[in-house]
C-alpha positions, 0 to 999 in steps of 0.5 A: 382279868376283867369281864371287859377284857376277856370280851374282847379277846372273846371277839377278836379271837378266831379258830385257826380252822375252819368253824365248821369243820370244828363244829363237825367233829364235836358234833361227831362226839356229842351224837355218840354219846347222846347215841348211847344213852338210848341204844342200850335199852332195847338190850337189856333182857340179852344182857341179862341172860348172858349174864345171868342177872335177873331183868330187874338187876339189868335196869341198873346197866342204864341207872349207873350210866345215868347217875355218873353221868348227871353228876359231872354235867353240871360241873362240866365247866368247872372241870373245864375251867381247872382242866383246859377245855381242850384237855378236857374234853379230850380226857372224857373221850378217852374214858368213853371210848376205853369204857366202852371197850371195857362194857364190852368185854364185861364178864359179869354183871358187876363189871359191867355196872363198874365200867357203865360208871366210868362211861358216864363220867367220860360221857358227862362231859361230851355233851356240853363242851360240845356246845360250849366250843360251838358257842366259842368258835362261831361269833354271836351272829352265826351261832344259831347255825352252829347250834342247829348242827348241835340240836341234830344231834340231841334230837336224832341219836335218840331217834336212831339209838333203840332202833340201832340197838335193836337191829345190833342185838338181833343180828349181833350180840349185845356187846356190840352196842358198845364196840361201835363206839371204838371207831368212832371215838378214836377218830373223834379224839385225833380229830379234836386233838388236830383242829380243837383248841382253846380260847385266850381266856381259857388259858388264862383262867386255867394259869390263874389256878382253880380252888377244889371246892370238896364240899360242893363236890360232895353235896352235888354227888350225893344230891344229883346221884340220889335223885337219879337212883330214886327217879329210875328205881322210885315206881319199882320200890312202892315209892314212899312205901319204901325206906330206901326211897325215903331214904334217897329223897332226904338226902337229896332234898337236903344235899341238893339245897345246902348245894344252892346255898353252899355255891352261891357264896362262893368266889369260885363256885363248882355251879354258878348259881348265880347265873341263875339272877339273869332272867333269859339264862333262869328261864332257858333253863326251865324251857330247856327242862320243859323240852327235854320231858316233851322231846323224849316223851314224844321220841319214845312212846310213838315206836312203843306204842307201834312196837307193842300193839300194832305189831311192828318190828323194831326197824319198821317203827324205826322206819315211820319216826325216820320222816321226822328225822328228814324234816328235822334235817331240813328244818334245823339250818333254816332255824339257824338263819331265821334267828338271825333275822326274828327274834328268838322270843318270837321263834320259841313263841310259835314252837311252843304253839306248834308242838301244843297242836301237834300234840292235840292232834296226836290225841285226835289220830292215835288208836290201833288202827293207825296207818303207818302212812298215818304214824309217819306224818303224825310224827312229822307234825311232832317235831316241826315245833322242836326245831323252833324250840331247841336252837332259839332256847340254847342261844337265849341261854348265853344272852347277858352271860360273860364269854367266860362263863360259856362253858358252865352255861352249857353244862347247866342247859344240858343238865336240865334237858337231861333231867327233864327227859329223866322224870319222863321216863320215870313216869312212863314207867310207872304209865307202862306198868299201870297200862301192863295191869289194864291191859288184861281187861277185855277193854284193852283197846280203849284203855290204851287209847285214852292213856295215850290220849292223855299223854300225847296231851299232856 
């Protein structure tokens, strides 16, 4: 099947639904996986002590997920391609939600990091797929609104994620950060079963049959799955002071580059590197991994920082970042018109600039004696460039980009965004723990500010 014929069933292919009460329910499940990947974290000196787990053993709940996780993103398209979407996407639903019961009910620790894997691997898949069917319902003019529902959801879940968590563990218990998936997934399953389907291109790749590629599969896992593990347990182990680290970072350089050459010379490749010669689908990935360190960095530090100095609650930090959720709220759809009528280089132009003097700004009115009146427009003036930035970056992304290649697009754009927020984090602990030491110094105070300073800035 040609390129040209696979476009223009592309274009006259229609969802028997309507478009946007599909675009609802994928979103429904992408918001709950996104939800999950940051509720947990507020949990984990609770599970540890019901576990009886040591604090430094309880980091794994997080790195577990994240590692299954990272490794079935980019080859989300491929599964895909050889599964059937629908299928697909179906089946991760299933591994999420029966996971989810199962982190539940863990009664150790080791269980608990056994089923937090298979949530990563049913999660993996959500995110993107999501996307992808959002890029395959609407027609090429009306994506921009569809990924403006999408772009709410990577950006609120984790807004609401700690906050959730913390009022679910305080009231609740732990587990129940994970049962509250179960009503959610199982609706989200019928529902897709009932208005989702498939694209005729789909089908016909999948009747073409797909080769198993065992050694891209092996190289990625080994490669993605290593960098995960010494990203989140780098700064605990002394770095290269470490063997095991070292260890880690040969073995994902090597992995990870002999996975670029191994795929780009392949007829049917699990990652299509390739993708990466066109320059809007190359450079949306870079910006997406820009926005993913920067959407994160902005997200957490502003309620640790309430939380940890000025002396918040959990809800009342939440509480100052929830205006920003408003206006996200409101900025998201008129993001989808505009980038039917202004350029999207325009668009990402501006958003870039906004959020650079927002960030200046936040250097300029961060200090202990910060209102909360102060912290909610300080986190407004935040996100007013992430609605520029997300939609126009993820429609750049599929410019140039054969329709049936939709799906491995959004495997790679998220891909990015995650590992992009993975690094921060990975530096805000090693800034965490930095602060942890000068914070014994009488000059706490203006220790902090100047950190702050410079992150808000960086």
């Amino acid at each position: 099947m040609s390129s040209a014929a696979l476009t223009i069933d592309q274009d006259v292919w229609q969802p028997k639904y309507n478009p946007w009460l599909i675009a609802v329910v994928v979103a429904l499940a992408a918001f709950m996986e996104v939800l999950d990947t940051s509720i947990a974290n507020v949990a984990l000196p609770y599970m540890a002590g019901n576990l009886g787990a040591s604090n430094d053993q309880s980091t794994w709940v997080l790195t577990s997920y994240l590692v299954s996780n990272a490794i079935i993103l980019p080859i989300s398209g491929w599964l895909a391609g050889a599964l059937g979407r629908k299928r697909f996407f179906m089946a991760c639903l299933s591994i999420f939600t029966v996971s989810s019961l199962l982190c539940g009910i863990a009664p150790s620790l080791g269980f608990l990091l056994l089923f937090r894997v298979l949530q990563g691997v049913g999660g993996g898949g959500l995110q993107p797929m999501a996307q992808a069917i959002l890029a395959d319902t609407f027609p090429p003019q009306q994506r921009g609104l569809a990924f403006a529902l999408y772009g709410i959801t990577a950006i609120m879940a984790p807004t609401i994620g700690p906050t959730l968590g913390g009022w679910i563990t305080f009231n609740y218990s732990w587990r129940w950060i994970f049962f509250i998936n179960l009503p959610v997934g199982v609706i989200t399953w019928f529902l897709v079963r009932r208005f989702v389907e498939d694209p005729p291109y789909l089908s016909r790749l999948k009747a073409a049959g797909v080769k198993l590629d065992y050694i891209g599969i092996a190289l990625l896992a080994l490669g993605v799955g290593a960098l995960q593990v010494l990203l989140d347990k780098g700064q605990e182990d002394d770095w290269f002071g470490s063997r095991f680290i070292t260890t880690l970072v040969v073995v994902s350089a090597v992995c990870l580059v002999s996975l670029v050459i191994w795929e780009w010379y392949q007829k049917a490749p699990i990652i299509d590197v390739r993708m990466f010669k066109s320059f809007n689908f190359a450079f949306s990935s870079l910006m997406m991994f820009t926005l993913g360190i920067l959407l994160f960095s902005s997200l957490v530090l502003m309620p640790q920082f309430l939380q940890t100095l000025v002396g918040y609650t959990s809800q009342l930090a939440g509480l100052a970042l929830s205006a920003g959720g408003l206006v996200l709220l409101i900025e998201m759809p008129i993001m989808g018109q505009l980038t039917t009528k202004i350029q999207a280089r325009y668009l990402i132009a501006f958003g870039w600039l906004a959020l650079s003097i927002a960030m200046f700004y936040s250097t300029k009115r961060i200090d202990l004696q910060i209102s909360f009146s102060a912290a909610t427009w300080l986190r407004i003036t935040q996100v007013i460039g992430l609605g520029f930035l997300f939609v126009p970056i993820t429609l750049v992304a599929y410019i140039g980009i054969a329709p049936e290649k939709n799906n491995a697009v959004a495997g790679i754009v998220n891909f990015m965004r995650n590992m992009g927020s993975r690094v921060w984090a990975n530096t805000r602990r090693r800034w965490s723990l930095t602060r942890g030491f000068t914070s014994r110094c009488k000059r706490k105070q203006q220790v902090w500010h100047i950190s702050t300073r410079l992150w808000f800035f960086a």
